[in-house]
C-alpha positions in Angstrom: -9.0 -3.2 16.6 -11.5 -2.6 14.0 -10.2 -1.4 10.3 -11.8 0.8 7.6 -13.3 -0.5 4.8 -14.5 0.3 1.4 -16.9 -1.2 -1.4 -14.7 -1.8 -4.5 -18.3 -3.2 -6.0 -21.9 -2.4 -5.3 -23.9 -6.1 -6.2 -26.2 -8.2 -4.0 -24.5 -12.0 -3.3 -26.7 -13.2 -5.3 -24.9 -12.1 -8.8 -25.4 -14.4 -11.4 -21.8 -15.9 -13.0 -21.4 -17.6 -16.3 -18.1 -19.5 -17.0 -16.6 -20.5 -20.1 -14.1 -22.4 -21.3 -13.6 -23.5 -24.8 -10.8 -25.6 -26.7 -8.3 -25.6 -24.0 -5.2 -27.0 -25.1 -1.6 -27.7 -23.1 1.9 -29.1 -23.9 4.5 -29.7 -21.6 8.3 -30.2 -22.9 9.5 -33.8 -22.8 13.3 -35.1 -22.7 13.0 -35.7 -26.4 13.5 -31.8 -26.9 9.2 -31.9 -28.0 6.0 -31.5 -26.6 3.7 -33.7 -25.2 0.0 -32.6 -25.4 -1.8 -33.0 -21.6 -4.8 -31.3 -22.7 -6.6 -32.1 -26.7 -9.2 -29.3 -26.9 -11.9 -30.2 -24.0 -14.8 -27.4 -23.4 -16.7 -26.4 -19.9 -19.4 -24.2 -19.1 -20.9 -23.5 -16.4 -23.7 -21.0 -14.9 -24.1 -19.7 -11.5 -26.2 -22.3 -8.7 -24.4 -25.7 -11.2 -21.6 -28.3 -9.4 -19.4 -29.3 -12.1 -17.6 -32.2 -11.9 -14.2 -33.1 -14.4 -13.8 -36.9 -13.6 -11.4 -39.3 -15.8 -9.0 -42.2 -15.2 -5.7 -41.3 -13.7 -3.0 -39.2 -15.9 -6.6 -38.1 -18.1 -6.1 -34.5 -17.5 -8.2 -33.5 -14.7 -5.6 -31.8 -12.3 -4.0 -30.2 -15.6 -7.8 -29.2 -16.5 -8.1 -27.2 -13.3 -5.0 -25.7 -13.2 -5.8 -24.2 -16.5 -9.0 -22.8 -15.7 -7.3 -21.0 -12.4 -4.4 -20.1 -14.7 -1.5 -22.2 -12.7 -0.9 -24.5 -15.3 3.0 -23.1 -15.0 5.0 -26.0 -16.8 4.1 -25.8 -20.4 2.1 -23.8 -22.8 -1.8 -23.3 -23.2 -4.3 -22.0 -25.6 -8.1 -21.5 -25.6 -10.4 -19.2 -24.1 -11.9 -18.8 -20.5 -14.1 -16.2 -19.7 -16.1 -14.6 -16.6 -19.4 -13.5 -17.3 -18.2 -12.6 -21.1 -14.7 -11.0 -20.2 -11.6 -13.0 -20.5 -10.2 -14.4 -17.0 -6.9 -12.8 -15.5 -4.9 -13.1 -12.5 -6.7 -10.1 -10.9 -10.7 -11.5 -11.7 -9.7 -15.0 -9.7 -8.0 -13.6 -7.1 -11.3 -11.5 -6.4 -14.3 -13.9 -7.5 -12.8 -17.3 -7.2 -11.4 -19.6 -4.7 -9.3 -22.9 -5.4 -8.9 -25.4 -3.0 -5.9 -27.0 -4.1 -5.3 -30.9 -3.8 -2.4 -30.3 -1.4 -3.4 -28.7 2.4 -1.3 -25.8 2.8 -2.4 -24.9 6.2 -0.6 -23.1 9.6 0.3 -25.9 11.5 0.3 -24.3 14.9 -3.1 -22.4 14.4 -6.5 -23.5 14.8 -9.6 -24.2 12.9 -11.0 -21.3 14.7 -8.5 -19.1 14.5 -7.8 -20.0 10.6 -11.6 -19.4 10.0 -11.6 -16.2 12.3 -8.5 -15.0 10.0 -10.2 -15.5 6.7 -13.5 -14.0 8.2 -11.6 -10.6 9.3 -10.0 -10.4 5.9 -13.2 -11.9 3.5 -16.2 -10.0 5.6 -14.1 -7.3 7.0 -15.4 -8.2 10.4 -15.3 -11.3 13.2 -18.6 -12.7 12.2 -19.0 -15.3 15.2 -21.9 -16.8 14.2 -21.2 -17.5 10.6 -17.9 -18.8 12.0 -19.3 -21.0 13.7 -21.9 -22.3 11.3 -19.1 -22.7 8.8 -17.1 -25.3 11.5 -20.3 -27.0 12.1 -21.6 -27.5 8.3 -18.3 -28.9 7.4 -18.2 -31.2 10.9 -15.4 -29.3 12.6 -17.0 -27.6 15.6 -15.7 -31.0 17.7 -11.5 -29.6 16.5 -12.4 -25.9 16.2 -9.8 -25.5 19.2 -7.2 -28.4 18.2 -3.9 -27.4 16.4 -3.9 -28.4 13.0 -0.6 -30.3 13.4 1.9 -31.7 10.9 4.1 -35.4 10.5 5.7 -34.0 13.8 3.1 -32.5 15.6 -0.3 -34.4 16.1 -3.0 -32.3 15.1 -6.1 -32.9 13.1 -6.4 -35.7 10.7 -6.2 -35.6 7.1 -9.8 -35.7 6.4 -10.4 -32.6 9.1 -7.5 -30.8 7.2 -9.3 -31.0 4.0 -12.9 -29.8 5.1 -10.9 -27.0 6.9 -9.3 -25.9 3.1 -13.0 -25.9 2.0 -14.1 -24.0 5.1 -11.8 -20.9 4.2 -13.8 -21.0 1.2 -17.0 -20.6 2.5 -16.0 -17.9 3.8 -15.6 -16.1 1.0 -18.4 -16.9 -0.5 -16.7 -16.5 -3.9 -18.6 -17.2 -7.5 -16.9 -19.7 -8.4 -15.0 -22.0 -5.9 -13.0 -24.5 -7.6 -11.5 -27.9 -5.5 -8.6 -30.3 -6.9 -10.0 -33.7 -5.4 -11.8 -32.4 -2.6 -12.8 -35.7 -1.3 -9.6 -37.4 -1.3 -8.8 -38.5 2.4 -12.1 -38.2 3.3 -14.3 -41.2 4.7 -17.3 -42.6 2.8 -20.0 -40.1 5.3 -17.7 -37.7 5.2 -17.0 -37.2 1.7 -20.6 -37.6 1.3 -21.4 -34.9 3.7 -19.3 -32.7 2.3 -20.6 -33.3 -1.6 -24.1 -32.3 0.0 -22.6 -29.5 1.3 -21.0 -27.9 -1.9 -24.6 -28.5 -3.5 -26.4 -26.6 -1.0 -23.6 -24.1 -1.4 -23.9 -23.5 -4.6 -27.7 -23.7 -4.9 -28.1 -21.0 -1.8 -25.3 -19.0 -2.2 -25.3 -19.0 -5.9 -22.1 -19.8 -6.9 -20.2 -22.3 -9.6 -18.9 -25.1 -8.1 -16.1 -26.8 -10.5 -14.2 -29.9 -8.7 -13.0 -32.5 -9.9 -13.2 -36.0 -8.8 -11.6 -39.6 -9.2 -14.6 -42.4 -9.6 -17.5 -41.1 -7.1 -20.1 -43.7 -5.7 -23.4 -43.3 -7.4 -25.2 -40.8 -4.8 -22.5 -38.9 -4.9 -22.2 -38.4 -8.1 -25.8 -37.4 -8.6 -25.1 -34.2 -6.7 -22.7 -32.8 -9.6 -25.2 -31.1 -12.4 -22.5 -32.0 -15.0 -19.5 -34.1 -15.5 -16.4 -33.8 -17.8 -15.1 -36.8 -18.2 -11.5 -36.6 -19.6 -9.4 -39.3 -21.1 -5.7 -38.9 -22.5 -6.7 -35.5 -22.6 -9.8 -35.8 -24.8 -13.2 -35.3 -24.2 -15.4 -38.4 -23.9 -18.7 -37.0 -22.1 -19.7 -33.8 -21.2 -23.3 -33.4 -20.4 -25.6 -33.9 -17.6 -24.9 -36.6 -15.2 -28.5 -37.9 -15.0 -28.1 -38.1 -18.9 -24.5 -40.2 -19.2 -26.7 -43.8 -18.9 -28.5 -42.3 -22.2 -25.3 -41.5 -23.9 -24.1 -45.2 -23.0 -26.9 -46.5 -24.8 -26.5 -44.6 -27.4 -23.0 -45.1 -28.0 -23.6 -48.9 -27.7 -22.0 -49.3 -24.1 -25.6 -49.8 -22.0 -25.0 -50.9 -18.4 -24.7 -54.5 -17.5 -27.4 -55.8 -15.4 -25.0 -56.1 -12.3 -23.6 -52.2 -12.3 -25.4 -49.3 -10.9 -22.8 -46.6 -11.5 -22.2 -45.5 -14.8 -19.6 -43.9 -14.2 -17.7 -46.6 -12.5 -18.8 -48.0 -16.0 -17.7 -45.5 -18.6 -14.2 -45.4 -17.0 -13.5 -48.9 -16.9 -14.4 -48.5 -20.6 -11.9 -45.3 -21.7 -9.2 -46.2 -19.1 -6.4 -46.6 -21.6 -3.9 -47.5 -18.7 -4.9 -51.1 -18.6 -6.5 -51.3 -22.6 -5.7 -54.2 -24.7 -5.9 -53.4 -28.9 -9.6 -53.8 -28.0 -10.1 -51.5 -25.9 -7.8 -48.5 -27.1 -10.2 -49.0 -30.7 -13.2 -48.8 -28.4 -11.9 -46.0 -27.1 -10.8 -44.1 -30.1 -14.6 -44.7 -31.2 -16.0 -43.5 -28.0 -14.2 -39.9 -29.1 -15.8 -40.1 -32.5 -19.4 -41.0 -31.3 -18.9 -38.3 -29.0 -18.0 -35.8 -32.0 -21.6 -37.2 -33.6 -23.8 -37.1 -30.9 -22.9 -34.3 -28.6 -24.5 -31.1 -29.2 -22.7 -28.0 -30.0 -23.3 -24.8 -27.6 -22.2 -21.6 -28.6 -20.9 -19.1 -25.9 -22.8 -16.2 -24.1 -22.3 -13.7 -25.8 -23.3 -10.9 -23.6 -21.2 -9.5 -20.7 -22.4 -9.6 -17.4 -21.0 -7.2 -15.3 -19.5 -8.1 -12.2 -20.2 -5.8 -9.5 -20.4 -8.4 -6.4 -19.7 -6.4 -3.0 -15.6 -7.2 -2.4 -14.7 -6.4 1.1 -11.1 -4.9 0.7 -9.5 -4.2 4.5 -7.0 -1.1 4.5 -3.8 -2.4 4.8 -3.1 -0.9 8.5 -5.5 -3.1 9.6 -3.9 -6.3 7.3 -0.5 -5.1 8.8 -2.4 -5.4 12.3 -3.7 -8.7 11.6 -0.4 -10.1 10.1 2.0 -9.1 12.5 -0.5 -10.4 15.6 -0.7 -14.0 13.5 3.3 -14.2 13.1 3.4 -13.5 16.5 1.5 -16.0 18.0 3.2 -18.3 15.7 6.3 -17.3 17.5 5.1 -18.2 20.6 3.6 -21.7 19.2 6.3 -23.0 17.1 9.0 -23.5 19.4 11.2 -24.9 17.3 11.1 -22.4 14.5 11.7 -19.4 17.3 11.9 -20.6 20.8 14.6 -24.0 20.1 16.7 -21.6 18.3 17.2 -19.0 21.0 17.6 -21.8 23.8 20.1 -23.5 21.8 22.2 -20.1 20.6 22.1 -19.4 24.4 23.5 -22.8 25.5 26.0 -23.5 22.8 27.4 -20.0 23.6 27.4 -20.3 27.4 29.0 -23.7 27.3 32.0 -22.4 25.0 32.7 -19.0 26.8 32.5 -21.5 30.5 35.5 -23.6 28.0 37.3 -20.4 28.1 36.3 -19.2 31.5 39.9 -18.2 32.3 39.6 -15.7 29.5 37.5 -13.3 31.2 40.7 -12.5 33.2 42.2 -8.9 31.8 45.8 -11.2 31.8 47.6 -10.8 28.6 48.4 -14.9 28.7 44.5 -15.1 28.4 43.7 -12.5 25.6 44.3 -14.6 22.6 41.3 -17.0 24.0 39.3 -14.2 24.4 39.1 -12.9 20.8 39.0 -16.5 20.2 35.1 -16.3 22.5 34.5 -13.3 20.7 34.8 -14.9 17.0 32.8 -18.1 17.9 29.7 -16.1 19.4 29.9 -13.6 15.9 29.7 -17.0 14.1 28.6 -20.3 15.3 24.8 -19.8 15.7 24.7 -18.2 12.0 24.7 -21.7 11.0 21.6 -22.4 12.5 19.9 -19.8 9.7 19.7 -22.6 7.7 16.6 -24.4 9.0 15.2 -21.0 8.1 15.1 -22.5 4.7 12.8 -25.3 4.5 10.4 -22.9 6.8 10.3 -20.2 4.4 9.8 -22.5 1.8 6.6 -23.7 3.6 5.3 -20.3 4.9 5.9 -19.3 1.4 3.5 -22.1 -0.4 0.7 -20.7 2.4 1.4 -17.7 1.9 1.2 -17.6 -1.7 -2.5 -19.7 -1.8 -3.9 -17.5 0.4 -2.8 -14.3 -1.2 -4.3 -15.9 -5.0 -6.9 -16.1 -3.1 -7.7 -12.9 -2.4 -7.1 -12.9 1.4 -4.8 -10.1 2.1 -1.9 -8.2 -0.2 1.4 -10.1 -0.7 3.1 -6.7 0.2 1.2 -6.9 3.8 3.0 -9.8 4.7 6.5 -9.2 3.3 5.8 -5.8 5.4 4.9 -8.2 8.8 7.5 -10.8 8.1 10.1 -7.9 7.8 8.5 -6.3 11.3 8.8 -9.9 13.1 11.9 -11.0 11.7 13.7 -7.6 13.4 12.0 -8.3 16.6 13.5 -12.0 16.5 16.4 -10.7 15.0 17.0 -8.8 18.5 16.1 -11.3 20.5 18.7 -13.6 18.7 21.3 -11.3 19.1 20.8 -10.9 23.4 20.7 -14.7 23.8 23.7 -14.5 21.8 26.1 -12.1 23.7 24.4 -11.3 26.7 25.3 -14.2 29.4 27.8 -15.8 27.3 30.0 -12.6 26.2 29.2 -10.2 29.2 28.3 -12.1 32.1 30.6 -14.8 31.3 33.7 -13.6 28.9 33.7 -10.4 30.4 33.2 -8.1 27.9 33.7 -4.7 27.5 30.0 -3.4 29.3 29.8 0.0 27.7 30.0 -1.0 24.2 27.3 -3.9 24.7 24.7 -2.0 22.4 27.5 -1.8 19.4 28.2 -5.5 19.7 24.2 -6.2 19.8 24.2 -4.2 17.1 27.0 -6.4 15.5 25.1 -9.6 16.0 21.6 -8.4 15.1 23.4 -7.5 11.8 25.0 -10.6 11.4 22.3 -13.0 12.2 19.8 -11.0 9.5 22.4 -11.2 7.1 23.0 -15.1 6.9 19.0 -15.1 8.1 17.7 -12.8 4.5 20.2 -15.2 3.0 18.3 -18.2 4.0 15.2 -16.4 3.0 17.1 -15.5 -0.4 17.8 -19.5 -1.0 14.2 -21.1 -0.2 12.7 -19.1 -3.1 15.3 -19.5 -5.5 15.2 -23.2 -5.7 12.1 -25.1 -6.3 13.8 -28.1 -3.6 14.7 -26.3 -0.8 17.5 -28.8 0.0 19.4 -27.6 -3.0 19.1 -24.4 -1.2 20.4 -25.9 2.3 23.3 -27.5 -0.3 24.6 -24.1 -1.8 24.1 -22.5 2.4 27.3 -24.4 2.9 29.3 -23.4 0.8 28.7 -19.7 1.4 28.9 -20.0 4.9 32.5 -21.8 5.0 33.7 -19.1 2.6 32.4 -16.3 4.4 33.9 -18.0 7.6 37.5 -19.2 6.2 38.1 -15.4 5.0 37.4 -13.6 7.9 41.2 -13.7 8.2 41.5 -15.4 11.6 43.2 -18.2 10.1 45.1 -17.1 7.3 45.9 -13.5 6.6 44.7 -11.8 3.7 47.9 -11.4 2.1 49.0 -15.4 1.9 45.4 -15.9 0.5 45.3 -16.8 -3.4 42.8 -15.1 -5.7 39.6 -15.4 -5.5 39.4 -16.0 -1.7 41.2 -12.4 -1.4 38.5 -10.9 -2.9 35.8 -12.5 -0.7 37.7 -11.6 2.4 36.5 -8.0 1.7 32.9 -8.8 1.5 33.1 -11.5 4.4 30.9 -10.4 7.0 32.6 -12.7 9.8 35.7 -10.9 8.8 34.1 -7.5 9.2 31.6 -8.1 12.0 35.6 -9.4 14.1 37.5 -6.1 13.3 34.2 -4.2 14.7 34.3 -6.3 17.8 38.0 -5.9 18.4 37.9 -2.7 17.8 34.8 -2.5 20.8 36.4 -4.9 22.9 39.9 -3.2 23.5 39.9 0.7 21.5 38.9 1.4 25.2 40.4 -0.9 27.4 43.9 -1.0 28.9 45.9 -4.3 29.8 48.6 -4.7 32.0 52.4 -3.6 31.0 53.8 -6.2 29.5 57.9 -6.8 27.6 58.1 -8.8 24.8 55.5 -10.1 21.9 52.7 -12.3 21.3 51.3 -14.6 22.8 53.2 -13.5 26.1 52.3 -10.0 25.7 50.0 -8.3 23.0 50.0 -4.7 24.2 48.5 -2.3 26.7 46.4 -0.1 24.8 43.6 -1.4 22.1 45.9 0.1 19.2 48.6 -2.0 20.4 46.5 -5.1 20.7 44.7 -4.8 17.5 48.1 -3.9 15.8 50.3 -7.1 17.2 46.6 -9.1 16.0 47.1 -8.0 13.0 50.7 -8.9 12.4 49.5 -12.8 12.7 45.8 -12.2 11.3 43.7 -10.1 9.4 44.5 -7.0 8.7 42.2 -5.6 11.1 42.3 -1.7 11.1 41.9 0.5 15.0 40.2 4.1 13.9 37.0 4.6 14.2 36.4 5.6 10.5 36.8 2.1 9.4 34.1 0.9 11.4 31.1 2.5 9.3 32.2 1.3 6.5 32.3 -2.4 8.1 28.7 -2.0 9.1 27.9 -0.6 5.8 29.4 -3.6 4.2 27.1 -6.2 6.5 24.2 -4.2 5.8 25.0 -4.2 1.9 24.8 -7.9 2.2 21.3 -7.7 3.8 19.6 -5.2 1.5 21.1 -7.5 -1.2 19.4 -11.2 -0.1 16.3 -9.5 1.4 15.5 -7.3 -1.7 16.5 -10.7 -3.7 13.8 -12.7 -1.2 11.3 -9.9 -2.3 12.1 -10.2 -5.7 11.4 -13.9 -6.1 8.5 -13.6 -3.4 6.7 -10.7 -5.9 7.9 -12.4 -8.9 6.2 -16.2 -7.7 3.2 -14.8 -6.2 2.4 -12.6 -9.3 3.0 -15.6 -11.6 -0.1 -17.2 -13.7 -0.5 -19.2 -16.7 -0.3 -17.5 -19.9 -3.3 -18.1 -21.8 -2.5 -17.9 -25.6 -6.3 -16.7 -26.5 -7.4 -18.6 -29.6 -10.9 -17.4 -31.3 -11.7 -21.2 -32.0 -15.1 -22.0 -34.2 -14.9 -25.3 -31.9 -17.4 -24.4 -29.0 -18.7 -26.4 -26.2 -20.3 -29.7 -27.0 -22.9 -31.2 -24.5 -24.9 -34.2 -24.6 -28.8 -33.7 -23.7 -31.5 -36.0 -25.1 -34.0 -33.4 -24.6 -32.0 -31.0 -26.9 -32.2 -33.3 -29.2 -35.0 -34.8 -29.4 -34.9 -38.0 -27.8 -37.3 -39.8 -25.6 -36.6 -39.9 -21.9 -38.2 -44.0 -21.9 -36.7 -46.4 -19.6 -34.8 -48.7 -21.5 -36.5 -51.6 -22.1 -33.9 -54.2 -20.2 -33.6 -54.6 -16.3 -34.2 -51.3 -14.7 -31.0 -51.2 -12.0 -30.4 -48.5 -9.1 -28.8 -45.9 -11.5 -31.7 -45.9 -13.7 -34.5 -45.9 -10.9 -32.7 -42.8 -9.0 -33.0 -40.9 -12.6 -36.3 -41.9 -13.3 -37.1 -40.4 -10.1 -35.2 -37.0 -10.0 
């Protein structure tokens, strides 16, 4: 199926980017009712075909750094100013010119790297591009997995390593114009993580592009292929500048190499880690920031706008609708225990009750009581298993969400799918349900079997847009699978089976109104015996309940409910369940929108503090060896 598509810009992929980002600042709350300041006012720019690294010791700021500059530093407050190519940065300008590669894989576990990449290629490039496809899996070392299952802590799938050049892959895809990565090498072995350093310099030499990452404490010939480094510490800057330049900064600051290291950046850590300092070291420290105020160059911002007009493939959203509902799909058929297990095990639960009350299928009146009995425990038991539906939303959701910041397809194109599936499931929940259990078993009344489908298709999407409902609206999704309980046993013990509505104190009274095992039980009664006609019978329950369905439903409700005969009533029970599911699944799209939309807001601040850079050539200086021992740092400098 091929989709229409439409230039939103007119560029060549060559378009040049320039990045800024000048005095950012960010405060989280602490427990003392204050704020604690993460970031102190460090500066970054960047120009199109440059890998900039943001390196410090741990807790320095560089996760917080990034997070600022993609505008998902959600927990506290920030101030500065980032800009694209001279215009300030919003939520809409990253989701169409960026991609982050975030420090945690959120990846479909039972897809792919094939399919993943052939995803992002129909969505990115409007087209299934096999070849670049398949240079993308080979440049990043995963041609060997291209047709393995990416896997989880339950599933074997790919390895960590794999997981993480598969993130970056998506990227390339894009081919976005800036393409920021939170510790891209982390998990990665030594010739891998090299490899794949290489790689984002050729990427961003040849493709043109910003690379901004940041890093933990690179070996040397890795950290040659970054053009710049920020290097952070307590949320200060302490170098930014070339990174063939830092071993002239140490000198100049006073901290020159020792003969025996050949990394200065291994060196220029151990010296602003403030984790481990004695009072010498936090002094040293507190000088390195004011040397750094002394010597670095000041570098005022671009001041002209470039206009950004690169060509945006944008698919119409039949053809996302298309490509979303075939993905959830095939997920269906892969993950058999988000979709299969649960239909097996609502089928076998069901079947083994209703053979329990096998008798019950016999139109005695000694066996009717058991048989509303069946009929209560197939509207309800397997409800309970919506709440695994919790922690998987929670997780589909966190995917879903990256990949939609990133530009890949409209948030509303997979609520739209997700809605589509869900139904589908939703039917297929309800058949398992009733089908062999209630009408080849229990002997249910055959002509009404669409209503009662009906019934349980209803019921199932209610307690399942619940569960939905729940994973959004806690951060934990086991707080959600907590407050499930509760809801379920109240919907459950006021459904007026036990207890009739009457003897019940207030509140529970009122919830036996809006219970939707309460209301889903008079419908099915009234299916089950409005047409059906017993045996003549003397005397009352439980030796004889009636002839007629109004008979039986009126002696029912003499013990339980009420439960009302006419048919009028019954619309108004269905309009009740459905009330309930418009409810949670308008709340799921509510919180869905509401997350998906959110970014950092970015208190602009027209500073007089611009970007400060270290480069002896700016200023003068001699490029001379230094006159001691020339080690391997030096030599590959001298030589580049």
């Amino acid at each position: 199926m091929s989709g229409n598509y439409y230039p939103l810009r007119v560029s060549s992929e060559a378009q040049a980017a320039y990045f800024e980002a000048l005095d950012i600042k960010y405060s989280v709350p602490n427990n003392k009712g204050g704020m604690d300041d993460i970031l102190q006012g460090p500066s970054l720019i960047a120009k199109s075909q440059q890998v900039i690294g943001i390196m410090g010791p741990s807790g320095a700021g560089k996760t917080s750094m990034l997070n600022c500059l993609t505008l998902r530093a959600f927990a506290g407050q920030v101030s500065g100013s980032i800009k694209l190519n001279g215009k300030q940065l919003t939520n809409e300008t990253l989701t169409t010119y960026s991609y982050v590669v975030a420090q945690e894989e959120r990846l479909w576990t039972f897809l792919t790297p094939r399919e993943i990449v052939t995803m992002a290629s129909h969505f990115y490039l409007g087209e299934e591009s096999s070849e670049k496809i398949d240079e993308v899996l080979k440049q990043l070392g995963l041609q060997d997995c291209a047709d393995t299952r990416v896997g989880n802590e339950f599933f074997k799938g790919l390895s960590g390593g794999q997981k993480r050049r598969l993130s970056v892959a998506i990227g390339l895809i894009k081919t976005p114009l800036i393409f920021f990565l939170d510790e891209p090498t982390s998990g990665l072995d030594a010739a891998s993580a090299r490899s794949l350093m290489r790689t984002l310099n050729d990427v961003s030499k040849h493709r043109n592009i910003i690379v901004i990452l940041t890093i933990h404490q690179p070996p040397v010939d890795m950290f040659l292929q970054m053009d710049r480094v920020l290097i952070l510490s307590a949320g200060k800057t302490a170098y930014f500048g070339a990174t063939k330049h830092l071993p002239y900064y140490l000198e100049r600051i006073g901290q020159p190499l020792p003969d025996n290291v050949t990394n200065p950046a291994d060196h220029f850590l151990d010296i602003i880690n403030q984790d481990f300092k004695f009072e010498k070291k936090g002094n040293e420290t507190i000088e390195i920031f004011e040397k750094w105020n002394g010597l670095s160059k000041e570098i005022p911002p671009e001041q002209d706008d470039i206009p950004l007009h690169r060509v945006i493939i944008k698919p119409d959203l039949s053809f996302m609708l298309y490509r979303m509902c075939t993905r959830n799909l095939l997920l269906i058929r892969r993950d058999f225990t988000k979709y299969a297990f649960r239909l097996v095990v609502c089928l076998l639960v069901n079947s083994m009750f209703a053979m329990m009350f096998f008798h019950s299928s016999k139109i005695e009146q000694e066996h009717l009581f058991e048989h509303i009995a069946v009929m209560l425990f197939l509207n309800v038991i397997n409800t309970t298993m919506g709440i695994i539906k919790i922690p998987q939303s929670k997780m589909d959701f966190e995917m879903v969400d990256d990949e939609a910041r990133n530009g890949m397809y409209s948030p509303f194109a997979y609520l739209f799918a997700e809605y589509l599936v869900t139904a589908i499931y939703m039917v297929l929940l309800g058949i398992a349900s009733i089908l062999i259990p209630g009408y080849v078993i229990a002997n249910f009344y055959w002509p009404n079997f669409l209503y009662y489908l009906l019934v349980e298709i209803f019921i199932f999407w209610s307690c399942e847009a619940f569960s939905m409902f729940l994973s959004l609206l806690f951060e934990n999704p086991i707080n959600g699978m907590i407050w499930f309980v509760p809801y379920f046993s109240v919907q459950f013990l006021t459904a007026t089976w036990y207890i009739r509505r009457s003897e019940m104190y207030w509140p529970l009274r009122g919830f036996s109104y809006i219970s939707i095992f309460q209301r889903a039980l008079e419908i099915t009664l009234f299916l089950e015996f409005s047409e059906r006609n017993y045996p003549e019978c003397d005397g009352g329950p439980p030796q004889c309940w009636g002839s007629t369905g109004d008979e039986i439903i009126g002696n029912v409700s003499k013990l339980y409910g009420p439960f009302r005969s006419e048919s009028k009533y019954m619309y108004e029970d269905f309009l009740v369940i459905n009330i309930s599911i418009v409810f949670f699944f308008w709340g799921y799209i509510y919180l869905f929108w509401k997350k998906v939309r959110k970014q950092t807001v970015l208190k602009h601040t027209q500073s007089t503090k611009l970007a400060r850079i270290y480069s002896p050539q700016e200023r003068g200086h001699s490029f001379t060896m230094p006159s001691k021992k020339k080690n391997l740092i030096q030599i590959l400098i001298y030589y580049n």
